[in-house]
Residue frames as a rotation matrix with the C-alpha (Angstrom) as fourth column:
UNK 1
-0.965 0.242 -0.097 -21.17
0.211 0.944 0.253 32.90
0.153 0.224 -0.962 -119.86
UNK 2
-0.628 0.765 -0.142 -24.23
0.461 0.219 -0.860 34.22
-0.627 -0.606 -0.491 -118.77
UNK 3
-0.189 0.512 -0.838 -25.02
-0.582 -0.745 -0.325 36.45
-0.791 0.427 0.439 -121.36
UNK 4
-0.750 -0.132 -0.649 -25.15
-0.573 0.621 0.536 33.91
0.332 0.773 -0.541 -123.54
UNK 5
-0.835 0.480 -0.269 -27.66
0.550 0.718 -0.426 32.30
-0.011 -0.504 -0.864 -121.33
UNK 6
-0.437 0.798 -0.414 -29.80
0.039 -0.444 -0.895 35.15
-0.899 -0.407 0.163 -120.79
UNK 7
-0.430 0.257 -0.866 -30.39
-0.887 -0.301 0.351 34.90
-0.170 0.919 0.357 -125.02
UNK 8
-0.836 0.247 -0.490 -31.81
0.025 0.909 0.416 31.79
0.548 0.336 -0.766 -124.54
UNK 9
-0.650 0.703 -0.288 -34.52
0.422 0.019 -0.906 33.28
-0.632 -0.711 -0.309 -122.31
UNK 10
-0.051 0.722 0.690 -37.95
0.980 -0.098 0.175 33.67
0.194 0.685 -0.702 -124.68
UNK 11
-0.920 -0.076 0.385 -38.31
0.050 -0.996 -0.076 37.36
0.389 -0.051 0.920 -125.53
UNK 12
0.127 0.985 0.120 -42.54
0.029 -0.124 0.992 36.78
0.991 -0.123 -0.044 -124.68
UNK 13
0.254 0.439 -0.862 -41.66
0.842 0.338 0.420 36.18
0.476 -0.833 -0.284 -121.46
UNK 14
-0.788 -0.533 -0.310 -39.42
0.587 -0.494 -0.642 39.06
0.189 -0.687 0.702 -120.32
UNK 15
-0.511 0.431 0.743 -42.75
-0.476 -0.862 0.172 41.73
0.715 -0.266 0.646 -119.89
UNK 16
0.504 0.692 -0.517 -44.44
0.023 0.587 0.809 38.93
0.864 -0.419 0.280 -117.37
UNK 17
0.383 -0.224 0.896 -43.83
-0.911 0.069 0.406 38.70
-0.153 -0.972 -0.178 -113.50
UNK 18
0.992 -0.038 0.119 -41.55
-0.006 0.936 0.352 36.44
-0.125 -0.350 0.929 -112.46
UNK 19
0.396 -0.809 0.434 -37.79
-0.792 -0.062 0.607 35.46
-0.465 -0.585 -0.665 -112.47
UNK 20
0.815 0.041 -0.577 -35.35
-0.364 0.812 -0.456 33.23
0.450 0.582 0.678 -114.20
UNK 21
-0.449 -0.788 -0.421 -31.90
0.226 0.356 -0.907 33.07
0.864 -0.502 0.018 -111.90
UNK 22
0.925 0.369 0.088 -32.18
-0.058 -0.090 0.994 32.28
0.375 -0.925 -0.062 -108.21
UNK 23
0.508 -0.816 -0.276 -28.44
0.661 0.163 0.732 33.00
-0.552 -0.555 0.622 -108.33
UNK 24
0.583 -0.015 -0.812 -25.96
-0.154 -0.984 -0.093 35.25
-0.797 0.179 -0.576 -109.49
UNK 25
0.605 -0.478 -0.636 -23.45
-0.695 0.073 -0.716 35.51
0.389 0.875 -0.288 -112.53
UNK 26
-0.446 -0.874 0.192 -20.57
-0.894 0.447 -0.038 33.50
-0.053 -0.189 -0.981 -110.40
UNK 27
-0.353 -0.112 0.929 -22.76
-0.179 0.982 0.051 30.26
-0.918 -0.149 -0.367 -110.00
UNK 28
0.970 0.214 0.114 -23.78
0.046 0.298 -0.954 30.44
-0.238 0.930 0.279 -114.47
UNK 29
0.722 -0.566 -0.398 -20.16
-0.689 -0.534 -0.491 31.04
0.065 0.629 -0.775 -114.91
UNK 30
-0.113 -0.735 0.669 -18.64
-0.986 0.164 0.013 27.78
-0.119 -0.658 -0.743 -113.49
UNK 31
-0.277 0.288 -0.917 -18.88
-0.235 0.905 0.355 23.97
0.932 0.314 -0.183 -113.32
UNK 32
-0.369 0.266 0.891 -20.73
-0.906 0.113 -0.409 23.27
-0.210 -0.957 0.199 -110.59
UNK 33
-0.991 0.057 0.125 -21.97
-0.018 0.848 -0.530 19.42
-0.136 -0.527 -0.839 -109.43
UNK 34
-0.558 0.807 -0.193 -25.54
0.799 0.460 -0.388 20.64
-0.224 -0.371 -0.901 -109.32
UNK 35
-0.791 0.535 0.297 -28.42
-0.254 -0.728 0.637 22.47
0.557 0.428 0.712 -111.10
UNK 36
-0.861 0.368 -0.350 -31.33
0.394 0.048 -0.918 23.32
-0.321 -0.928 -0.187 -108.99
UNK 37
-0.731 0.668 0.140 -34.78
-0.239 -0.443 0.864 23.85
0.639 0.597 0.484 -110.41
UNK 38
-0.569 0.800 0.189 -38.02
-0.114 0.151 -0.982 24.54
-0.814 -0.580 0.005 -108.71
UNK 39
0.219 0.857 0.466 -41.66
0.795 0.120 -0.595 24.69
-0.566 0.500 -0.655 -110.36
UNK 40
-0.035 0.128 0.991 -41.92
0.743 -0.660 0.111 28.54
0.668 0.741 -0.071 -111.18
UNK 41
-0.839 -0.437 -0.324 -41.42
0.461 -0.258 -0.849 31.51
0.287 -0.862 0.418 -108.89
UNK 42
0.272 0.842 -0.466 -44.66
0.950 -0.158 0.268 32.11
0.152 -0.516 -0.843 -106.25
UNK 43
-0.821 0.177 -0.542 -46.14
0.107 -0.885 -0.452 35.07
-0.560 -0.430 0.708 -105.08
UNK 44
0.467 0.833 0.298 -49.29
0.723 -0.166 -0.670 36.95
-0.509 0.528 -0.680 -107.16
UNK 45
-0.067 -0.475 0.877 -48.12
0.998 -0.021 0.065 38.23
-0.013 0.880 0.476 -110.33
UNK 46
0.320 0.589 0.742 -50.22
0.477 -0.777 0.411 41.53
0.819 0.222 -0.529 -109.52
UNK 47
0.931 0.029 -0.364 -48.30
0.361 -0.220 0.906 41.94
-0.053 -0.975 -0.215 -106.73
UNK 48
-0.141 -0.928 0.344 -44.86
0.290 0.294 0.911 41.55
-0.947 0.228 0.228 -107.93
UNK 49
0.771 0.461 0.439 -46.07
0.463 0.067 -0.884 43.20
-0.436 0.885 -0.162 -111.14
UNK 50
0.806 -0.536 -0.252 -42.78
-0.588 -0.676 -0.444 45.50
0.068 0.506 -0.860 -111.66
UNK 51
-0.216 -0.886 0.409 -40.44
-0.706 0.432 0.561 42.64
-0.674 -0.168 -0.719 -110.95
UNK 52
0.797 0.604 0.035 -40.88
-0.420 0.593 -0.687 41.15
-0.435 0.533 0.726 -114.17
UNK 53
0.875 -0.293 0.386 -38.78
0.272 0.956 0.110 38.54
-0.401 0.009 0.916 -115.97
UNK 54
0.219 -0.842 0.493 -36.37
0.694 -0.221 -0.685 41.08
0.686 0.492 0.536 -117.99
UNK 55
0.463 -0.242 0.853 -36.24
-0.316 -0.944 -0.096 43.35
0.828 -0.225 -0.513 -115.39
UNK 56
0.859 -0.374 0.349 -35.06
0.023 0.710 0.704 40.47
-0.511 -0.597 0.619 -112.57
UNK 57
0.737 -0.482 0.474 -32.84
0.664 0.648 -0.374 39.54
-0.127 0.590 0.797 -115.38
UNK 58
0.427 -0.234 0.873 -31.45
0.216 -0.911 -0.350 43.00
0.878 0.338 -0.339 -115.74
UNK 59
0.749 -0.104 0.655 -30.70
-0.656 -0.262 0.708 43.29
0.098 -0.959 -0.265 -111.79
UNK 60
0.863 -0.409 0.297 -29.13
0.302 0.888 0.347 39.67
-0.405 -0.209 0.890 -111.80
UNK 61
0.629 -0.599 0.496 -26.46
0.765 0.363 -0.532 40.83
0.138 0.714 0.686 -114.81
UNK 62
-0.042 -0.936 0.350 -25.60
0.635 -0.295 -0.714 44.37
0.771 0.193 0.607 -113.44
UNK 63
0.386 0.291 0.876 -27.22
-0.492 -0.738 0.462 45.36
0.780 -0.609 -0.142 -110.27
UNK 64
0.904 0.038 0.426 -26.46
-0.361 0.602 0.712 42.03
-0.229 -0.798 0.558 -107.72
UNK 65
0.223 -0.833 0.506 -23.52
-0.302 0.435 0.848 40.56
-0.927 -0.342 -0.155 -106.58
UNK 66
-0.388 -0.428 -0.816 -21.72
-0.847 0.515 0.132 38.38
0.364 0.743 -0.562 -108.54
UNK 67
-0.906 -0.030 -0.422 -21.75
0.248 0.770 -0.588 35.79
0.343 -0.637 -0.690 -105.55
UNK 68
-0.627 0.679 0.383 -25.74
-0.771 -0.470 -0.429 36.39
-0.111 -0.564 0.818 -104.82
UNK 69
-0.909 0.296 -0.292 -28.37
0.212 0.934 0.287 33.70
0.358 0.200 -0.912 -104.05
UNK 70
-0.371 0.533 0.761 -31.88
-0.468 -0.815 0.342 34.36
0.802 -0.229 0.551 -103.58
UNK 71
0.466 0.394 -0.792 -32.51
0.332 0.753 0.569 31.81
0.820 -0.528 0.220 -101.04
UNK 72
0.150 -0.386 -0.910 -29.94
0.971 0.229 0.063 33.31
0.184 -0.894 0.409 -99.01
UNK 73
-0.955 -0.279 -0.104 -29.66
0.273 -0.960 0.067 37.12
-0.118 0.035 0.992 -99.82
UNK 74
-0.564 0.688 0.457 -33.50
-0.114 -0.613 0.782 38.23
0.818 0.389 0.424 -100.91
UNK 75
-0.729 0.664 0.166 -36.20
-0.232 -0.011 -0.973 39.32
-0.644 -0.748 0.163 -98.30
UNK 76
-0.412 0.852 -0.322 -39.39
-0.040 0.336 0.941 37.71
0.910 0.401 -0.105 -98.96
UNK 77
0.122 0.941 0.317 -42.35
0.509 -0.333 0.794 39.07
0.852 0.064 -0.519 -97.47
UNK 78
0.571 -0.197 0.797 -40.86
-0.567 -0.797 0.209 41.18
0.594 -0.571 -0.566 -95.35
UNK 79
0.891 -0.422 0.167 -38.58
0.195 0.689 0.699 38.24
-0.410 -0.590 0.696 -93.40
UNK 80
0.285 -0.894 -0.347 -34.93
-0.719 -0.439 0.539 38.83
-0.634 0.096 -0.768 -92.84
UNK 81
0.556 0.144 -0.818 -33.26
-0.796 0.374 -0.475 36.85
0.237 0.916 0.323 -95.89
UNK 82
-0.807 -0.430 -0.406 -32.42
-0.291 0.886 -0.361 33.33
0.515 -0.173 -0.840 -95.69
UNK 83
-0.979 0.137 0.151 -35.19
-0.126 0.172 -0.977 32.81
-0.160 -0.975 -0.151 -93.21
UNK 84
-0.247 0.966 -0.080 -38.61
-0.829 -0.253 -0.499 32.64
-0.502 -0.056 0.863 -94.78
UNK 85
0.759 0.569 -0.317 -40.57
-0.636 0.543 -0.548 29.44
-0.140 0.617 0.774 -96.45
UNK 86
0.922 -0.355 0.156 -38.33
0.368 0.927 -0.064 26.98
-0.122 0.117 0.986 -97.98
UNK 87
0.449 -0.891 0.068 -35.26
-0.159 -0.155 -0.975 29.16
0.879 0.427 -0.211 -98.11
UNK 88
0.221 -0.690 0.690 -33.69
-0.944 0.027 0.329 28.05
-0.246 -0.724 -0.645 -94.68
UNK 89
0.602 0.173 0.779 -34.22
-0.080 0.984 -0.157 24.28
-0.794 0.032 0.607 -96.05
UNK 90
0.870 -0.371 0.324 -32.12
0.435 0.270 -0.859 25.15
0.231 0.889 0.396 -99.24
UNK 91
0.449 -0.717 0.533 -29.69
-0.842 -0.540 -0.016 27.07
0.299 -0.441 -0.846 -97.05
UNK 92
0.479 -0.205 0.853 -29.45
-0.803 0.289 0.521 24.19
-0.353 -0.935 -0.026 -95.23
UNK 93
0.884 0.000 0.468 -28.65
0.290 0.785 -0.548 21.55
-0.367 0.619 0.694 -97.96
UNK 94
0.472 -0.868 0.155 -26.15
-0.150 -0.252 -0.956 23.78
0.869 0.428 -0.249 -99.60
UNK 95
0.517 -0.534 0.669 -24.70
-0.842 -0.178 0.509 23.61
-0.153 -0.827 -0.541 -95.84
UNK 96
0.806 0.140 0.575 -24.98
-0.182 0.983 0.016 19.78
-0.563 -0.118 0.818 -95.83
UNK 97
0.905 -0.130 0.404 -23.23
0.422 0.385 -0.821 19.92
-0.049 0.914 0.404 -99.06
UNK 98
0.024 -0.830 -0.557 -20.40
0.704 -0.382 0.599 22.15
-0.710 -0.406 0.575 -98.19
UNK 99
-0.123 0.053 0.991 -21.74
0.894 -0.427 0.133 24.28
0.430 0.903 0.005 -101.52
UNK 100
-0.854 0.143 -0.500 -21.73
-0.065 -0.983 -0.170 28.47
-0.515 -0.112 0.849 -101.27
UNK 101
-0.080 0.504 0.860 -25.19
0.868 0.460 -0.188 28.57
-0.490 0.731 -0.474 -102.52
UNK 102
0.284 -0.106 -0.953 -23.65
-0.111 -0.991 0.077 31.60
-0.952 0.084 -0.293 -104.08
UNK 103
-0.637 -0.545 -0.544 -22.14
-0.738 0.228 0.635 29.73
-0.222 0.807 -0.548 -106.76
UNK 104
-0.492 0.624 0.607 -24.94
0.174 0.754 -0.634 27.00
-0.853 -0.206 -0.480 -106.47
UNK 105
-0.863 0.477 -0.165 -26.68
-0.276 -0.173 0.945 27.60
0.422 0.862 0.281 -110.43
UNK 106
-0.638 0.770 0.011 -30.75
0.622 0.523 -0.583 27.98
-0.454 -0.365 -0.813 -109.93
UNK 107
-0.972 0.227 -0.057 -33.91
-0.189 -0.615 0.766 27.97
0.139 0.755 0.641 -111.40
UNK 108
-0.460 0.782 0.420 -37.02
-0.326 0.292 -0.899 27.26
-0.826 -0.550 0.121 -112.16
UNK 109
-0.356 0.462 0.813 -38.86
0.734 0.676 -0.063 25.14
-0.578 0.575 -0.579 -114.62
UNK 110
-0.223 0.575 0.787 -40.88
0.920 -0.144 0.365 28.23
0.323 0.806 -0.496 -115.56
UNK 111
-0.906 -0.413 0.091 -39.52
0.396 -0.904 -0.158 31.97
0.147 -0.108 0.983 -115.60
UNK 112
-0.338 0.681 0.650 -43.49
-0.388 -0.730 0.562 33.30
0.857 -0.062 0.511 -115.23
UNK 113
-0.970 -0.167 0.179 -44.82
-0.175 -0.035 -0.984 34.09
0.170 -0.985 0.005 -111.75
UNK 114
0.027 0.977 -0.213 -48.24
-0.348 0.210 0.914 32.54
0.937 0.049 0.345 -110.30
UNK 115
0.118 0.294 0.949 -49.56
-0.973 -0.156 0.169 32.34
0.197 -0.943 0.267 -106.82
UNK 116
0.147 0.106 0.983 -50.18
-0.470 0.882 -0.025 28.90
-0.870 -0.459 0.180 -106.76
UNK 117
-0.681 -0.721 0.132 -49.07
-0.293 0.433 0.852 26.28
-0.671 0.541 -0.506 -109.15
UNK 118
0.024 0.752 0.659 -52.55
0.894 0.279 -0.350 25.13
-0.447 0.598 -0.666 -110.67
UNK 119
0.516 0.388 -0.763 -53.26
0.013 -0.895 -0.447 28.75
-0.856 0.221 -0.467 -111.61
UNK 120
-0.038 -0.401 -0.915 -50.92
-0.965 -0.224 0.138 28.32
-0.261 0.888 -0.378 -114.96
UNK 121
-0.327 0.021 0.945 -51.60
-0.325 0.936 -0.134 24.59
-0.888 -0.350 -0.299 -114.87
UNK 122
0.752 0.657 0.059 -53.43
0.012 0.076 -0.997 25.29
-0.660 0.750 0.049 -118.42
UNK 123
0.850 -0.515 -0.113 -49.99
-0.305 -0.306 -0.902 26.61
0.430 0.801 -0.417 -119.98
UNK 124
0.618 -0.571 0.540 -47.62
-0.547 0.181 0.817 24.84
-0.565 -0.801 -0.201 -117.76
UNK 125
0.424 -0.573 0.702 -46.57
0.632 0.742 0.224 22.29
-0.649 0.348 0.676 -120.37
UNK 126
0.688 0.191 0.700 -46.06
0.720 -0.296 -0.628 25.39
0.087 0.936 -0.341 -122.99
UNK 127
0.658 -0.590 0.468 -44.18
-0.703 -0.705 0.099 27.86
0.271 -0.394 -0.878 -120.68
UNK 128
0.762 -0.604 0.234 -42.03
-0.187 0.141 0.972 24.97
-0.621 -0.784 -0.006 -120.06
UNK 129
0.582 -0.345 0.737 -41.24
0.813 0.267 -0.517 23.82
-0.019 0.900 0.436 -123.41
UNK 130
0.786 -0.344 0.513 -40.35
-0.187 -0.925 -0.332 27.99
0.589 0.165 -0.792 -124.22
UNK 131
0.771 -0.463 0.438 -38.10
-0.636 -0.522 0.568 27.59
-0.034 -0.716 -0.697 -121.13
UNK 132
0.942 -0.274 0.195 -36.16
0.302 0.944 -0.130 24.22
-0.148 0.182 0.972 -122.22
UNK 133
0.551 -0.581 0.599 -33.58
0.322 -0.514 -0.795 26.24
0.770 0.631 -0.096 -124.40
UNK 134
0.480 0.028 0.877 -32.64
-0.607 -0.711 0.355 27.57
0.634 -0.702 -0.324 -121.21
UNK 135
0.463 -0.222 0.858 -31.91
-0.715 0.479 0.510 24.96
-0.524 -0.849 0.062 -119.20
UNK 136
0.981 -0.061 0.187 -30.30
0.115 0.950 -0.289 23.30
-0.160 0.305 0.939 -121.66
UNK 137
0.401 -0.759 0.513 -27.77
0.091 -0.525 -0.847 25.81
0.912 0.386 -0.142 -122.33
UNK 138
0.564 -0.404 0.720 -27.03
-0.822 -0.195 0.534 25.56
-0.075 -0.894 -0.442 -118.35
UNK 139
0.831 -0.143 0.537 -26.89
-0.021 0.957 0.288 21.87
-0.555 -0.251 0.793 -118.40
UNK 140
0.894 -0.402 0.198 -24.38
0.326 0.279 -0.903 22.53
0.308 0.872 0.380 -121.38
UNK 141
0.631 -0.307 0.712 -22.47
-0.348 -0.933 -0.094 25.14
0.694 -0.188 -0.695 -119.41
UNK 142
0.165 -0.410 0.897 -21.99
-0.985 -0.106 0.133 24.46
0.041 -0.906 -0.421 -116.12
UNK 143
0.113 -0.207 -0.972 -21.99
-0.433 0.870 -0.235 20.37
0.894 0.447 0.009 -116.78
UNK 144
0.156 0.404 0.901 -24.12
-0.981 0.170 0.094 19.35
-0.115 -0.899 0.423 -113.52
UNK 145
-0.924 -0.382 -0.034 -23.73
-0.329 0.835 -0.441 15.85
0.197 -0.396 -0.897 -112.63
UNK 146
-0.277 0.891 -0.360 -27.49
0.947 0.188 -0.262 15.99
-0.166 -0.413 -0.896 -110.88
UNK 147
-0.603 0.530 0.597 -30.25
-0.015 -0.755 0.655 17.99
0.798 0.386 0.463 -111.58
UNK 148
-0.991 0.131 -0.031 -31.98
0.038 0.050 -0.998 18.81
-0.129 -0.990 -0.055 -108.28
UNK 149
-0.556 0.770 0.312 -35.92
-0.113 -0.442 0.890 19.28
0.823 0.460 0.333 -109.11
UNK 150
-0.943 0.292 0.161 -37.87
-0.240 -0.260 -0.935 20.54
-0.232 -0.920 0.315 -106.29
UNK 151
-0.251 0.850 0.464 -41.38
-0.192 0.426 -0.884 17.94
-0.949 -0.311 0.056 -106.38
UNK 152
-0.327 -0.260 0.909 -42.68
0.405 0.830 0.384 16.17
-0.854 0.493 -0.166 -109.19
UNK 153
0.906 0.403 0.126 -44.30
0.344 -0.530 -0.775 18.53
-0.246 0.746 -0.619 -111.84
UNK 154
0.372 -0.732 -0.571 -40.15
-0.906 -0.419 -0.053 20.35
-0.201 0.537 -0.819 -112.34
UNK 155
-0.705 -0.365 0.608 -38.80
-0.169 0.919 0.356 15.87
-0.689 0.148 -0.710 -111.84
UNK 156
0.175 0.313 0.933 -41.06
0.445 0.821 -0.359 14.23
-0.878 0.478 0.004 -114.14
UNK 157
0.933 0.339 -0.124 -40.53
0.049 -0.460 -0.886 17.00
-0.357 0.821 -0.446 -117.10
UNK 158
0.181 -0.905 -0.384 -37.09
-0.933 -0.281 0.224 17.14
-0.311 0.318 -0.896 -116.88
UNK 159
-0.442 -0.236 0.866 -36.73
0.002 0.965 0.264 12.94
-0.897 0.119 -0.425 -116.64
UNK 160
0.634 0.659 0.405 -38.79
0.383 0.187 -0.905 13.09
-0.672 0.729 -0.133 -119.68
UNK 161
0.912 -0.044 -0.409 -36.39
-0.304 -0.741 -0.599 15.11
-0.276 0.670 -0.689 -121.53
UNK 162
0.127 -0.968 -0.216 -33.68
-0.976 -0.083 -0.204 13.88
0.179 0.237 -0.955 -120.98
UNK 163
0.551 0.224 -0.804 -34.80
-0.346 0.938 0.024 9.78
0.760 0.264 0.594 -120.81
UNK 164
-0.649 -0.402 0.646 -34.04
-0.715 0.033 -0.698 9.85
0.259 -0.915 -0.309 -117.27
UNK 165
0.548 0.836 0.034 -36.04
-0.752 0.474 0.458 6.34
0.367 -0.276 0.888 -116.57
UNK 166
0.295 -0.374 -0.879 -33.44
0.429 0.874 -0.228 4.00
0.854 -0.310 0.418 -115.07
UNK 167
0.796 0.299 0.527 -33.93
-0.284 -0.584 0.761 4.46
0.535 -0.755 -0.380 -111.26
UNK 168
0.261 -0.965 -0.001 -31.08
-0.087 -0.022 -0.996 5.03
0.961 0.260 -0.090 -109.41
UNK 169
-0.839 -0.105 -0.533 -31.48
0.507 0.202 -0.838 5.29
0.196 -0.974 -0.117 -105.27
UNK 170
0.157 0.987 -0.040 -34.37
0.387 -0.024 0.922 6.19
0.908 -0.161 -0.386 -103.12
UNK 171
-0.983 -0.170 -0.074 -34.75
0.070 0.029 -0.997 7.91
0.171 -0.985 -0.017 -99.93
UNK 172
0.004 0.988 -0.153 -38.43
0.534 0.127 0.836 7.08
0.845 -0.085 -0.527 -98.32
UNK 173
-0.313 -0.279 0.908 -39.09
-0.385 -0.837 -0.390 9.42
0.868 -0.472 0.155 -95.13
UNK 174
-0.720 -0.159 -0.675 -38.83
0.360 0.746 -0.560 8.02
0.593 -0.646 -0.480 -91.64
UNK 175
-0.841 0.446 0.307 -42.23
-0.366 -0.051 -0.929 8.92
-0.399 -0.894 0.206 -90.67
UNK 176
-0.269 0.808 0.524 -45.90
-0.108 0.516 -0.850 8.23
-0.957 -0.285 -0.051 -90.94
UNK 177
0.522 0.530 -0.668 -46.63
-0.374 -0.562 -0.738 9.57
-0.767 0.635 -0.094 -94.49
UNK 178
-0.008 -0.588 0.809 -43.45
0.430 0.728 0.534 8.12
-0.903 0.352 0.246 -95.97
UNK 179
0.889 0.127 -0.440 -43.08
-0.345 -0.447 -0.825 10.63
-0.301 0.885 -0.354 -98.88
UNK 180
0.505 -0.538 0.675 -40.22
0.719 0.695 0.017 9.50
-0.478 0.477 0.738 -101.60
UNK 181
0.486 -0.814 -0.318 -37.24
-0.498 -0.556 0.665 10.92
-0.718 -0.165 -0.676 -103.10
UNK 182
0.864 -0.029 0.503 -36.14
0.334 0.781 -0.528 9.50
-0.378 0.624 0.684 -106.25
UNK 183
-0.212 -0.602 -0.770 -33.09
-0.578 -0.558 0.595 9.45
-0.788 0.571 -0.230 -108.43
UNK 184
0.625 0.318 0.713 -32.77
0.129 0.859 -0.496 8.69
-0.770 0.402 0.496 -111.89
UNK 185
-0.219 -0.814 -0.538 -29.94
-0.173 -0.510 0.843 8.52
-0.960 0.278 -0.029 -114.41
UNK 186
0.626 0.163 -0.763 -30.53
-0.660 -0.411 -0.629 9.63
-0.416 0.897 -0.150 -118.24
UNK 187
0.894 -0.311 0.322 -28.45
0.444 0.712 -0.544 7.39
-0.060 0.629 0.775 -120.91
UNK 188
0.161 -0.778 0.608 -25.80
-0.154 -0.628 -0.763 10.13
0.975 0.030 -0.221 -120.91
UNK 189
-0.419 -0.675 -0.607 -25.38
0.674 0.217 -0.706 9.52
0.609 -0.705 0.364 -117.21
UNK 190
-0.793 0.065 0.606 -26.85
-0.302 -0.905 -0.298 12.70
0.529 -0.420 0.738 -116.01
UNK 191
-0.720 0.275 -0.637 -29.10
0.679 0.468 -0.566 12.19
0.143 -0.840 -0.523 -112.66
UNK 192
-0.064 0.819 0.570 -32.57
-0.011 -0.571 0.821 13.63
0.998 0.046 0.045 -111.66
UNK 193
-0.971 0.153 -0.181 -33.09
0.197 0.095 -0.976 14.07
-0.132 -0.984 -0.122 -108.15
UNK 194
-0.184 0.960 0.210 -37.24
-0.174 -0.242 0.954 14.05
0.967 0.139 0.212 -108.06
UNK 195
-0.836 -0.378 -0.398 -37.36
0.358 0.174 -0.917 15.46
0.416 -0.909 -0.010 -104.65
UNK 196
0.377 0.921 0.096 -39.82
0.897 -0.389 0.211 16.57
0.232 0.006 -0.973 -102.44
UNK 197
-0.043 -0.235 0.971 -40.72
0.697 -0.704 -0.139 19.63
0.716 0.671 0.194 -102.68
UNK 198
-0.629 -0.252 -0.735 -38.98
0.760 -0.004 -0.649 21.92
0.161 -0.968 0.195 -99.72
UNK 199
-0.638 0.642 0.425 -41.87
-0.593 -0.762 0.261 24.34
0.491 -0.085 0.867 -99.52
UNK 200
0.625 0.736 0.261 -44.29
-0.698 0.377 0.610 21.64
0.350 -0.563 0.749 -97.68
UNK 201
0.638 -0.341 -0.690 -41.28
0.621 0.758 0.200 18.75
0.455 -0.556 0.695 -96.56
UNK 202
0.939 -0.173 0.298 -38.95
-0.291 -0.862 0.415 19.93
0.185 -0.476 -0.860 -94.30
UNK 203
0.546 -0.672 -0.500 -35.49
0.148 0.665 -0.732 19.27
0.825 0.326 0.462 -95.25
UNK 204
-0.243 -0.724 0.646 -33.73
-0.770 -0.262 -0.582 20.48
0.590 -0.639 -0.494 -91.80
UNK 205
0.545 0.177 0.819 -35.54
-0.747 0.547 0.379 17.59
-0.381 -0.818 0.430 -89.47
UNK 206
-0.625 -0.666 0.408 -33.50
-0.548 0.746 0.378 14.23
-0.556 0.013 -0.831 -89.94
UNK 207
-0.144 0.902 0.407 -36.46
-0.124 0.391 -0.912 12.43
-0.982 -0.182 0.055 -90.47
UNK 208
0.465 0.582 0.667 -37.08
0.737 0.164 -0.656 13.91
-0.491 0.796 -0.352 -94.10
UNK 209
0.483 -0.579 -0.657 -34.09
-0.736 -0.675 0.053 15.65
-0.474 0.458 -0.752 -95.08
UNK 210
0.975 -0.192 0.108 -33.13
0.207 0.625 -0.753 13.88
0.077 0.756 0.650 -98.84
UNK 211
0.766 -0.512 -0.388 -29.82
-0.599 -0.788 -0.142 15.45
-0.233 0.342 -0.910 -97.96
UNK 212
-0.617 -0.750 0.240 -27.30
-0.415 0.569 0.710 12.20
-0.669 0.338 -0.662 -98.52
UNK 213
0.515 0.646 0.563 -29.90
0.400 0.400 -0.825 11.25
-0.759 0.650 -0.052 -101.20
UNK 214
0.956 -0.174 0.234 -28.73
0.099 -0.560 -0.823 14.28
0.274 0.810 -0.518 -103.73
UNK 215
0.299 -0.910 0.286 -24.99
-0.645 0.028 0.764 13.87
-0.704 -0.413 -0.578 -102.35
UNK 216
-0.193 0.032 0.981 -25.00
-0.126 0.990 -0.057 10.76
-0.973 -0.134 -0.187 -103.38
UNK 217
0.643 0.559 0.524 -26.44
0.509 0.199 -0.837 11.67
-0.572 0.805 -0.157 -106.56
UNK 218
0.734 -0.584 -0.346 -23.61
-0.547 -0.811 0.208 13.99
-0.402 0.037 -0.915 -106.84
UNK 219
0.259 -0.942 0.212 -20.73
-0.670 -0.017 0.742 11.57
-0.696 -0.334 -0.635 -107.04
């Protein structure tokens, strides 16, 4: 099943930095409950310049596990894996969830790599379009229930596509700021989860973890 996916990845992109699975062949090869998309994968491109999009892609299909997640298996920036930035917070959900986030399908809105999200902000709507094909052929695949999107630039593009506008549950956080959590369900049924986004909210405290939000969105 994946190879069939990976032909839906634009050929322009594969010489660019960046990344298109944050999992391995076992969680494109399955029906799984939930698809997980961030923005696009961080770092500086010039850094990360030999890990480009076919050559990730090339590791994923015959170097890495089957059962491999990069939230929980890749070192990033030199931190033992599972344990840096927002991967302990997506560790922790898949806990919540009772999911292996080996088998857990992930992505990212947009397979090219950029320090900070404005920096491609000019071609963001264009590199996502290119990447659609992609995520549609998951959504076809693996026949998610909920689409997880990590903050509102991967949630509002996807609800847009897929005429996700009829709001479904809410979780508001139980402190000062009160950031929001949204679902919404598409005419076909299929659910957005326009969470926040676990690189700046912290889904382990109680407080502001969406985790019975996207459960919930699950069932």
């Amino acid at each position: 099943m994946i190879e069939a996916l990976v032909a839906k990845i634009p050929a322009s992109l594969f010489p660019r930095s960046g990344k298109v699975f944050y999992a391995g062949r076992s969680a494109f090869s399955a029906q799984s409950a939930l698809y997980v998309l961030g923005v696009n994968p961080g770092g500086a491109p010039e850094e990360s310049a030999a890990e480009t999009v076919a050559s990730h892609t090339e590791a994923v299909l015959h170097s890495f596990p089957a059962n491999w997640s990069a939230y929980r298996d890749e070192v990033w920036r030199g931190y033992a894996p599972g344990t840096y930035g927002m991967a302990p917070r997506v560790i922790h959900l898949c806990r919540q969830l009772g999911i292996d986030p080996g088998l857990l399908p992930s992505s990212n809105l947009v397979f090219a790599r950029s320090r900070r999200e404005g920096d491609i902000k000019e071609e963001m709507r264009e590199l996502a379009d290119l990447c659609l094909p992609f995520h549609e052929a998951v959504i076809q695949a693996v026949r998610p229930k909920a689409i997880l999107c990590f903050g509102g630039t991967a949630g509002n593009y996807v609800r847009k596509k897929l005429n996700a506008n009829v709001l479904h549950s809410v979780f508001v956080e139980e402190n000062n700021r009160r950031w929001r959590s949204q679902v919404f369900t598409s005419p076909m049924g299929l659910r957005v989860v326009v969470a926040t986004h676990p690189s700046i909210a912290d889904w382990k405290a109680p407080a502001t973890d969406p985790t019975a939000l996207i459960r919930a969105a699950m069932e």
